[in-house]
Each structure stands twice: as C-alpha cells, then as structure tokens.
Chimera marker file (.cmm) of the C-alpha trace (Angstrom):
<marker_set name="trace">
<marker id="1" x="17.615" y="11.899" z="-66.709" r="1" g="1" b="0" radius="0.5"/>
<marker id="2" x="18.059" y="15.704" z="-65.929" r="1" g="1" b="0" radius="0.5"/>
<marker id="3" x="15.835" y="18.503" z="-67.721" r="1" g="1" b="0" radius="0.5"/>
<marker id="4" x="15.731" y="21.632" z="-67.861" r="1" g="1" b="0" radius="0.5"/>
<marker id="5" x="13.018" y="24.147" z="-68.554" r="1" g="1" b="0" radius="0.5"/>
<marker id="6" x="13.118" y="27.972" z="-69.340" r="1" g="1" b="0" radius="0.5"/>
<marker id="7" x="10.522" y="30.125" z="-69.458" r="1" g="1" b="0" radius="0.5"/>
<marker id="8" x="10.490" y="34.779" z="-69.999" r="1" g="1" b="0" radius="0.5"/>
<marker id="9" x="11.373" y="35.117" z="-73.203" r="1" g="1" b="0" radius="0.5"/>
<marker id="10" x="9.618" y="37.471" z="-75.558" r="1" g="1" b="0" radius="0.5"/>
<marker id="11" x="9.680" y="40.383" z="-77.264" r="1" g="1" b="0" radius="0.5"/>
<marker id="12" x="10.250" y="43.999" z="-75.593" r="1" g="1" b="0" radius="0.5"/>
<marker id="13" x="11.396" y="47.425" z="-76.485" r="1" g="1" b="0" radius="0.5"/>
<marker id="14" x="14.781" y="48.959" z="-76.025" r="1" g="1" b="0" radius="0.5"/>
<marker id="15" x="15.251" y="50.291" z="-72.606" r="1" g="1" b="0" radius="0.5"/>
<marker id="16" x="13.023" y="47.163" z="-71.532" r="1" g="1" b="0" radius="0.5"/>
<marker id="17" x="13.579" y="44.321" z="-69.404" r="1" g="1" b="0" radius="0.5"/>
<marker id="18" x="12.506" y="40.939" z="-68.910" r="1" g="1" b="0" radius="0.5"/>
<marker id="19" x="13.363" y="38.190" z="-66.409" r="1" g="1" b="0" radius="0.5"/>
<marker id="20" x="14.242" y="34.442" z="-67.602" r="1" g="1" b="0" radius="0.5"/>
<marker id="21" x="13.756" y="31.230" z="-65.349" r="1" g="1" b="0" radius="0.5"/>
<marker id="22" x="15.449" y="27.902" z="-65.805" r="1" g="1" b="0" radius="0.5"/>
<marker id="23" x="14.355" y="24.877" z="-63.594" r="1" g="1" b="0" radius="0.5"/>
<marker id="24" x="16.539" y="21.458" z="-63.547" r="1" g="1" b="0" radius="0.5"/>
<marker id="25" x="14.268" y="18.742" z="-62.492" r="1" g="1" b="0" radius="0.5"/>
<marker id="26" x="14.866" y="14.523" z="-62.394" r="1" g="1" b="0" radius="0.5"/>
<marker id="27" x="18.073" y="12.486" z="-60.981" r="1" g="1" b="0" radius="0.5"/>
<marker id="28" x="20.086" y="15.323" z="-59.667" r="1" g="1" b="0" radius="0.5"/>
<marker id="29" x="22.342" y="14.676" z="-56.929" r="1" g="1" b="0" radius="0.5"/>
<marker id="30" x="23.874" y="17.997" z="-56.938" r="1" g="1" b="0" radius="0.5"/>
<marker id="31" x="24.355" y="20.914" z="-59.064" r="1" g="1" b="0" radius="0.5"/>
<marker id="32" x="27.743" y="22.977" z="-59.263" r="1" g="1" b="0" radius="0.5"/>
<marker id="33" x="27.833" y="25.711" z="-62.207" r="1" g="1" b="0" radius="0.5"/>
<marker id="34" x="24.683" y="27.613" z="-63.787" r="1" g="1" b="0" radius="0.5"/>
<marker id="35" x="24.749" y="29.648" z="-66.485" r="1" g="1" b="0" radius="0.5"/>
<marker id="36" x="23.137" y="31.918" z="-69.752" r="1" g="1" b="0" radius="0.5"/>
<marker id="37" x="24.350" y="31.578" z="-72.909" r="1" g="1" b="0" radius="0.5"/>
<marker id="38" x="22.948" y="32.789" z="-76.087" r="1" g="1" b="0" radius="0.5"/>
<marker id="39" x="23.311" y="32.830" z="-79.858" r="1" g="1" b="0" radius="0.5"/>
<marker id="40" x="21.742" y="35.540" z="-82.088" r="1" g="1" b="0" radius="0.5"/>
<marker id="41" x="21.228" y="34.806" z="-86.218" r="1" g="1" b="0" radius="0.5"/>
<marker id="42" x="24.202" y="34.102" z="-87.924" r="1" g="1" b="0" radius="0.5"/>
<marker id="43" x="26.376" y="34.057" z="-85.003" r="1" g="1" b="0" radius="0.5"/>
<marker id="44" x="28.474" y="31.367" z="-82.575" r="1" g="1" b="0" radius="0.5"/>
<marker id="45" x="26.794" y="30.937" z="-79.121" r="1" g="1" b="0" radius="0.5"/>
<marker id="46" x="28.772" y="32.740" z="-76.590" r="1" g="1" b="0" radius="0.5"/>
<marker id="47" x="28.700" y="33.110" z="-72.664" r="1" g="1" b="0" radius="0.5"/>
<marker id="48" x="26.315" y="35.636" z="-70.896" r="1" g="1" b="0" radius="0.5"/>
<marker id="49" x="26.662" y="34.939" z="-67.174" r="1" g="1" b="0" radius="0.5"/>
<marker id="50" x="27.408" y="32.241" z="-65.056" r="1" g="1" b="0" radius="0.5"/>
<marker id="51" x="27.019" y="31.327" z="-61.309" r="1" g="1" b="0" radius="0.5"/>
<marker id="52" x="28.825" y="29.154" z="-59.079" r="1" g="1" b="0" radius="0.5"/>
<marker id="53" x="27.279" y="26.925" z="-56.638" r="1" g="1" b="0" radius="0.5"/>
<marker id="54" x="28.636" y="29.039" z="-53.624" r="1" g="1" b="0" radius="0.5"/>
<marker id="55" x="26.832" y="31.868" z="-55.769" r="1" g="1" b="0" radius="0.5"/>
<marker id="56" x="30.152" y="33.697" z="-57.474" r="1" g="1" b="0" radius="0.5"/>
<marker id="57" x="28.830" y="34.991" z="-61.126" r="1" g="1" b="0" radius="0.5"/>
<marker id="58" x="31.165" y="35.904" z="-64.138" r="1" g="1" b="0" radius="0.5"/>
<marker id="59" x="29.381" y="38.294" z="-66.825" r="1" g="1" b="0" radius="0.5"/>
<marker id="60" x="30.448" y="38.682" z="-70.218" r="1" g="1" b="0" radius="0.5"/>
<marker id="61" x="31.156" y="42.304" z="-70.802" r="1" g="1" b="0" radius="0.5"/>
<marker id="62" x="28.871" y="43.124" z="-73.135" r="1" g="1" b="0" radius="0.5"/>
<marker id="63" x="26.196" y="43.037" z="-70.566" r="1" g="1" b="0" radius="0.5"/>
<marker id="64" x="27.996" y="43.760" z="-67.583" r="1" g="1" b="0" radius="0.5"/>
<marker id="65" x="25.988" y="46.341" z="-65.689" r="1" g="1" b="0" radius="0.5"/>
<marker id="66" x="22.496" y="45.376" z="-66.804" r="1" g="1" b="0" radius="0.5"/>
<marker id="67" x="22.030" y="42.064" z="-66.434" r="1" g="1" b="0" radius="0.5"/>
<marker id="68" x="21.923" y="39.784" z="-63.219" r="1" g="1" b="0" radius="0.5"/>
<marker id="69" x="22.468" y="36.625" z="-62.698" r="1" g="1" b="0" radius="0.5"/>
<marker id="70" x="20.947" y="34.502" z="-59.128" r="1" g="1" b="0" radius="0.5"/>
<marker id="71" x="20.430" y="31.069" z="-58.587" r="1" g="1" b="0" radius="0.5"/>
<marker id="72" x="17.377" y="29.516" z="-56.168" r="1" g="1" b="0" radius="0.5"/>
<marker id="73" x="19.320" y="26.126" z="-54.754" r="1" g="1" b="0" radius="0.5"/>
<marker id="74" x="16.319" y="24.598" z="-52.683" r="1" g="1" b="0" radius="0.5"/>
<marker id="75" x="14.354" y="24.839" z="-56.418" r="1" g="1" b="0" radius="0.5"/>
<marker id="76" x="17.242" y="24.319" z="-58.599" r="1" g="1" b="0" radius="0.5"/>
<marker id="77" x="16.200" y="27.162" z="-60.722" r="1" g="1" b="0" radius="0.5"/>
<marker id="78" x="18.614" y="30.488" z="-62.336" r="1" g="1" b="0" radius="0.5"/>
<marker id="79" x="17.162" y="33.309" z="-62.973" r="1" g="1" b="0" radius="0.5"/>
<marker id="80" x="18.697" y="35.903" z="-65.322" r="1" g="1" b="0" radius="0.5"/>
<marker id="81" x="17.337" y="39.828" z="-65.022" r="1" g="1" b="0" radius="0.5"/>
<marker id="82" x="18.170" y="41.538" z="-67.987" r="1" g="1" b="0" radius="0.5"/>
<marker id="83" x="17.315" y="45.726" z="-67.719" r="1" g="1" b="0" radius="0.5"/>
<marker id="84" x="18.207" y="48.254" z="-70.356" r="1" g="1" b="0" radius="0.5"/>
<marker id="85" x="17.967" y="46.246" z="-73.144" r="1" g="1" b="0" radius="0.5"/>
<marker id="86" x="19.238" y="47.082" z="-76.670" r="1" g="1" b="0" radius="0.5"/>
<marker id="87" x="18.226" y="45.520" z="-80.197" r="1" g="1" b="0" radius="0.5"/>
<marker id="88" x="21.862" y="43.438" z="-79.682" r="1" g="1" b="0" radius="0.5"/>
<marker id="89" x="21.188" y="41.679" z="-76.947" r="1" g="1" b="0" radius="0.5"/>
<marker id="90" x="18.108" y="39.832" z="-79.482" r="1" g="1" b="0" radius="0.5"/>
<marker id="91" x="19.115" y="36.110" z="-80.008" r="1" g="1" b="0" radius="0.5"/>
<marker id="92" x="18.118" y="32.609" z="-78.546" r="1" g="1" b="0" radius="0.5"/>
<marker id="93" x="19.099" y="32.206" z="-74.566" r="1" g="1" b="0" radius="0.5"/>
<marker id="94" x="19.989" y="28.695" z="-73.312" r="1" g="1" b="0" radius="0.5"/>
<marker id="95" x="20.410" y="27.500" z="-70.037" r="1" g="1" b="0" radius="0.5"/>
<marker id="96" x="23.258" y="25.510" z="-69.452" r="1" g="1" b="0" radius="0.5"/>
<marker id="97" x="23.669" y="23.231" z="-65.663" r="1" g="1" b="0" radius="0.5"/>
<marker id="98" x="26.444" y="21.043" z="-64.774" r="1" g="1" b="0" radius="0.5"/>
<marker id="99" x="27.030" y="18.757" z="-61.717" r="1" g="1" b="0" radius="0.5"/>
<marker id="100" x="26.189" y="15.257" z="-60.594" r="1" g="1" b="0" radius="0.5"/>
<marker id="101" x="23.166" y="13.161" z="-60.744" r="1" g="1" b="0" radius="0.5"/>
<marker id="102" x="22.461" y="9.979" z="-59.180" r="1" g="1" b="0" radius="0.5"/>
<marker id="103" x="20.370" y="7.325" z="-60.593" r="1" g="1" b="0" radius="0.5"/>
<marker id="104" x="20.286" y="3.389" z="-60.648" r="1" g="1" b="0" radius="0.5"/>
<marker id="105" x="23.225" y="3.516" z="-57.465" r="1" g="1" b="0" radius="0.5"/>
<marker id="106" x="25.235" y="5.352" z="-60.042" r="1" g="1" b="0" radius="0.5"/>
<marker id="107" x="26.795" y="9.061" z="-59.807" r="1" g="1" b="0" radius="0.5"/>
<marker id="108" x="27.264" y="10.565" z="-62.583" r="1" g="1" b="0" radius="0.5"/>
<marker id="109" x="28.638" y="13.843" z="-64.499" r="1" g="1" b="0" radius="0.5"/>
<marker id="110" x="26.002" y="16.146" z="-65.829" r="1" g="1" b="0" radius="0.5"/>
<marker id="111" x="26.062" y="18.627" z="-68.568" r="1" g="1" b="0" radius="0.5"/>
<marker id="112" x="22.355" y="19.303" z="-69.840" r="1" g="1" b="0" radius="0.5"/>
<marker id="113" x="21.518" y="22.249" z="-71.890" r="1" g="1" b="0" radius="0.5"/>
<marker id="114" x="17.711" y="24.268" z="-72.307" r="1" g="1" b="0" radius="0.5"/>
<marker id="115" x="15.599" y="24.129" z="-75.212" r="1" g="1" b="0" radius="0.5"/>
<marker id="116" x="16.518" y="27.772" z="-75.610" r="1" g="1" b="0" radius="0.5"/>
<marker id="117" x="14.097" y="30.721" z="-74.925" r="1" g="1" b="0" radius="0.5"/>
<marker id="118" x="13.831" y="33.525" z="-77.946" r="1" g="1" b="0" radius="0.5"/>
<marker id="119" x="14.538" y="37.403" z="-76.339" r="1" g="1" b="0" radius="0.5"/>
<marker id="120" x="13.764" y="40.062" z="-79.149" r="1" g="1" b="0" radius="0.5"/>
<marker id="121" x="14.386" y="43.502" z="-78.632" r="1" g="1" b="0" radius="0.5"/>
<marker id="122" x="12.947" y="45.548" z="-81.064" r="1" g="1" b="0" radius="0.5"/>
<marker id="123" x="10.454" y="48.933" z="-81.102" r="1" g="1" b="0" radius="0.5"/>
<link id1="1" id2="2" r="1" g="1" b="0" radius="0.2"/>
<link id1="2" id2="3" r="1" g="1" b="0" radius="0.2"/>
<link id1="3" id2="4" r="1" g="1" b="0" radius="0.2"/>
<link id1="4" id2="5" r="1" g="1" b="0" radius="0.2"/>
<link id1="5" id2="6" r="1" g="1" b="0" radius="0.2"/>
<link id1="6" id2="7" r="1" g="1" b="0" radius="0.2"/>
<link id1="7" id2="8" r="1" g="1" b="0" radius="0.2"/>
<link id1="8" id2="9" r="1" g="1" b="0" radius="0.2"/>
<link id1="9" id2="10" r="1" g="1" b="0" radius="0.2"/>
<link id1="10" id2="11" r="1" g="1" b="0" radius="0.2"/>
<link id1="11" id2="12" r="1" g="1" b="0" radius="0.2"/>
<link id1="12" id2="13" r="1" g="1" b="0" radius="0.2"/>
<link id1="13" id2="14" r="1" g="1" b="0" radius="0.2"/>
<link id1="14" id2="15" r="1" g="1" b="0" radius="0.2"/>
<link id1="15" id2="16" r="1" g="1" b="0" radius="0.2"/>
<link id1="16" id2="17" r="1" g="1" b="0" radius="0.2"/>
<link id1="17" id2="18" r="1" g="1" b="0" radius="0.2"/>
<link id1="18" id2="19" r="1" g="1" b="0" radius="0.2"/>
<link id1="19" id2="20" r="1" g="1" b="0" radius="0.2"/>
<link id1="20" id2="21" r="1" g="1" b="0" radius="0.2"/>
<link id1="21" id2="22" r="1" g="1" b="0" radius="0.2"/>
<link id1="22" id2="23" r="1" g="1" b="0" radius="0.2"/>
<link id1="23" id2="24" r="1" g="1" b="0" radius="0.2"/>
<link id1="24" id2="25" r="1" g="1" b="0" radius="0.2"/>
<link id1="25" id2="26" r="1" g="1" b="0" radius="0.2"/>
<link id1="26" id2="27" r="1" g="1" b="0" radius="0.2"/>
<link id1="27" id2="28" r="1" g="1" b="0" radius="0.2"/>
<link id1="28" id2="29" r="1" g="1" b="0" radius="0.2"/>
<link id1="29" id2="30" r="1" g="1" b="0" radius="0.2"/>
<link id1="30" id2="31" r="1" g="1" b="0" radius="0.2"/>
<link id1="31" id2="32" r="1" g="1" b="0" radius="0.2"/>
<link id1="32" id2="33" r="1" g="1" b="0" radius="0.2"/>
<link id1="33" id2="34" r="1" g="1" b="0" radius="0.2"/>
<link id1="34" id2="35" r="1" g="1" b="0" radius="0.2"/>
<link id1="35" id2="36" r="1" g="1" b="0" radius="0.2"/>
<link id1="36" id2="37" r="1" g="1" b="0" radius="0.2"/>
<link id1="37" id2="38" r="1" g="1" b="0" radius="0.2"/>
<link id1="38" id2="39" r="1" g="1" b="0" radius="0.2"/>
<link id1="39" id2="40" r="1" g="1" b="0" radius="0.2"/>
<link id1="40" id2="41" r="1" g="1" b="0" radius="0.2"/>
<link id1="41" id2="42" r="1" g="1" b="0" radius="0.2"/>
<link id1="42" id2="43" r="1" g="1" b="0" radius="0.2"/>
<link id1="43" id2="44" r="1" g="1" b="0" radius="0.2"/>
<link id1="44" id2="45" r="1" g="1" b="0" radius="0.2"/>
<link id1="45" id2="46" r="1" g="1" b="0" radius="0.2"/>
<link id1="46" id2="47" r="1" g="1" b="0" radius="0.2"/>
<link id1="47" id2="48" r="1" g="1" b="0" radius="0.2"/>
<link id1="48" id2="49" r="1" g="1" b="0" radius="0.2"/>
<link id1="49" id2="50" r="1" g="1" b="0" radius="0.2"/>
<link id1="50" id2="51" r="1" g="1" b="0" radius="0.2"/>
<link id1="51" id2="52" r="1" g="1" b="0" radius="0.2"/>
<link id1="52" id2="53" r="1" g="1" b="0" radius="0.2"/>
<link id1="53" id2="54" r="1" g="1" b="0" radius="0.2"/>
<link id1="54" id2="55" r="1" g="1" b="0" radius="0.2"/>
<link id1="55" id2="56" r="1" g="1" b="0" radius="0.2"/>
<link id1="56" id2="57" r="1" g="1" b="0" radius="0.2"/>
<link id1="57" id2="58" r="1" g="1" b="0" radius="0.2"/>
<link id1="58" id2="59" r="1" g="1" b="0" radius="0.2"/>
<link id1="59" id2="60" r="1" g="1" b="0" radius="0.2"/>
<link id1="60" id2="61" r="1" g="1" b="0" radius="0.2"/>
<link id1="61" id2="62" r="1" g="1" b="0" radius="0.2"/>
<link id1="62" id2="63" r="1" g="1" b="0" radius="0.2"/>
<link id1="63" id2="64" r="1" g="1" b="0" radius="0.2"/>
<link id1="64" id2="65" r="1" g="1" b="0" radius="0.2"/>
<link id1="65" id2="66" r="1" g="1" b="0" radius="0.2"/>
<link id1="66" id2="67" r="1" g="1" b="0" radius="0.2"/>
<link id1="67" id2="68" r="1" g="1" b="0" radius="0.2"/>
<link id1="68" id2="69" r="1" g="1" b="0" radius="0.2"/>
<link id1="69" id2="70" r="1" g="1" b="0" radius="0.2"/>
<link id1="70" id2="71" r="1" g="1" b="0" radius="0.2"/>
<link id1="71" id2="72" r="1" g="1" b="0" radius="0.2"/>
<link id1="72" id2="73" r="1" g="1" b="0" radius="0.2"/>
<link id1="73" id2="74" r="1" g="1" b="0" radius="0.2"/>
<link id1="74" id2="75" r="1" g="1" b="0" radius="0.2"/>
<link id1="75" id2="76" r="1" g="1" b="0" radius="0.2"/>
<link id1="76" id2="77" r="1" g="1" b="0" radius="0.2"/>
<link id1="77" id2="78" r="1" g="1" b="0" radius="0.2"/>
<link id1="78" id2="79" r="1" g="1" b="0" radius="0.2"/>
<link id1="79" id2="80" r="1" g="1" b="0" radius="0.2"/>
<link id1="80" id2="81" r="1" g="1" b="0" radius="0.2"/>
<link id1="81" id2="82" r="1" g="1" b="0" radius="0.2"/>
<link id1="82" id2="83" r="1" g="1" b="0" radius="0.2"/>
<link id1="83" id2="84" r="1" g="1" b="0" radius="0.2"/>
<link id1="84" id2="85" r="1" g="1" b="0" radius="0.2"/>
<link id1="85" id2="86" r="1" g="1" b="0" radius="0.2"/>
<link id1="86" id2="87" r="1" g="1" b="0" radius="0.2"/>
<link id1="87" id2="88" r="1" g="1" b="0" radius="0.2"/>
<link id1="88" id2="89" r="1" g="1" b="0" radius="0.2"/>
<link id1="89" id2="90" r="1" g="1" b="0" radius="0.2"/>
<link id1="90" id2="91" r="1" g="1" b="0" radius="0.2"/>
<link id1="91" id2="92" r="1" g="1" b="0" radius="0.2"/>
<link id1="92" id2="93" r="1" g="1" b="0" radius="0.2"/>
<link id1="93" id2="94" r="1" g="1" b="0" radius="0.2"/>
<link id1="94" id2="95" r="1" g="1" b="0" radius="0.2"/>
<link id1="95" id2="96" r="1" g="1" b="0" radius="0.2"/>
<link id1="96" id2="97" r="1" g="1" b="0" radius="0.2"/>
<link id1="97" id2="98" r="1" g="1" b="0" radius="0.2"/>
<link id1="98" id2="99" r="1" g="1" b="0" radius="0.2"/>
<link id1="99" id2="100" r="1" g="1" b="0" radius="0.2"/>
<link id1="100" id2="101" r="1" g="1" b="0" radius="0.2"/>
<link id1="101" id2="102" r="1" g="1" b="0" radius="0.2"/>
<link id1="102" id2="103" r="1" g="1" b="0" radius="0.2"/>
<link id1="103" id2="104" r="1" g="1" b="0" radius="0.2"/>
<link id1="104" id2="105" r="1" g="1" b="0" radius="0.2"/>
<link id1="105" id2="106" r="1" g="1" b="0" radius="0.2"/>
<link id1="106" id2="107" r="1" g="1" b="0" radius="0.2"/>
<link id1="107" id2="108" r="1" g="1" b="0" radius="0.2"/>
<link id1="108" id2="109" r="1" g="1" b="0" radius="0.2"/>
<link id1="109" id2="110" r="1" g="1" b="0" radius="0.2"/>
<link id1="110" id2="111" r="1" g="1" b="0" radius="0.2"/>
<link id1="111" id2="112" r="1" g="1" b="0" radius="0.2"/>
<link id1="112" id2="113" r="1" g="1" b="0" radius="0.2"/>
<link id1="113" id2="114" r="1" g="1" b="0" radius="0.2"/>
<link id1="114" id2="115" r="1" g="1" b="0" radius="0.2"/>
<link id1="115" id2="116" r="1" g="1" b="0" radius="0.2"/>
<link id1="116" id2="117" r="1" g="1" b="0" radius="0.2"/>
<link id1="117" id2="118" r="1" g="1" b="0" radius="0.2"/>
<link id1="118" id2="119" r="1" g="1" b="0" radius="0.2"/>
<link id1="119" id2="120" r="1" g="1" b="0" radius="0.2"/>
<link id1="120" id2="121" r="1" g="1" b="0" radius="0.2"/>
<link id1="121" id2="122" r="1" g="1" b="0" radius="0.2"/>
<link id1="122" id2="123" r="1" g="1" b="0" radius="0.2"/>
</marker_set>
C-alpha cells in the first residue's frame, strides 16, 4: 500500500504564490515519474508539470514560466512552486506518482493518485 499526502493549498491573491508538497509513504521500492495535475469546476483534469526520476520536468504551457516543479528523492516528496498567480490557475491539484513497490516478495507497478489539494486565486 502506497499513499500519498499533499499539503499548501489555499486561497491567495493574484500576483501571489504558494508552494504545494506531496509525500509517498508505505511499500515503495522505487519511484520513477512525479507529477501535478489539476482540474478546475466544470472542467477535465489536465497536466501541470511533471518530473522524471533523473529530475527532467515537462510544464504545460499555460504555466510555463511561473511555476516549478522539484522532487526530494531521499523523502519521496514533489514540491510544486507556483508564483504569479492568476484567478485561472484556481482548481483542485492532485499529485500523481508512478513506479514500483515491493511488498509480500512481490514487485509491483504503482500508479497512486493525492486526495487533491484546493488552490483559489481570488482578491
């Protein structure tokens, strides 16, 4: 069993920023891909920013240039710094982790999402 927990959501003004955390915890044996995704009201989840396990990061364009992705591999943890913020970028943010875990002599592929984390950007 692999969860994860995120934590800096909340609600800030435009021009604002705010700095999200996601730790994986339980049977991991290794983790390859991190990432951000969110989904605002009314609207399909999409991809913020991801990071590879050798730390290579892919942004969606829409926040290209003010957000930041990094990843913390001895705590298993992503962070995601988002600066300049705009009333758009307001939706839920999940964290999303896949790789292997290892448990009862047994690897296994990993997908595990976040409980999601609500950002609101509003004056």
């Amino acid at each position: 069993q692999v969860q994860l927990v995120e934590s800096g959501g909340g609600l800030v003004q435009p021009g604002g920023s705010l700095r999200l955390s996601c730790a994986a915890s339980g049977s991991i044996f290794s983790i390859n891909a991190m990432g951000w995704y969110r989904q605002a009201p009314g609207k399909q989840r999409e991809l913020v920013a991801t990071i590879s396990s050798g730390g290579s990061t892919n942004y969606a364009d829409s926040v290209k240039g003010r957000f930041s992705i990094s990843r913390d591999n001895a705590k298993n943890t992503v962070y995601l710094q988002m600066n300049s913020l705009k009333p758009e970028d307001t939706a839920v943010y999940y964290c999303n982790v896949d790789g292997t875990s290892y448990s009862g002599g047994a690897y296994r592929y990993l997908e595990v999402w976040g409980q999601g984390t609500l950002v609101t950007v509003s004056s």
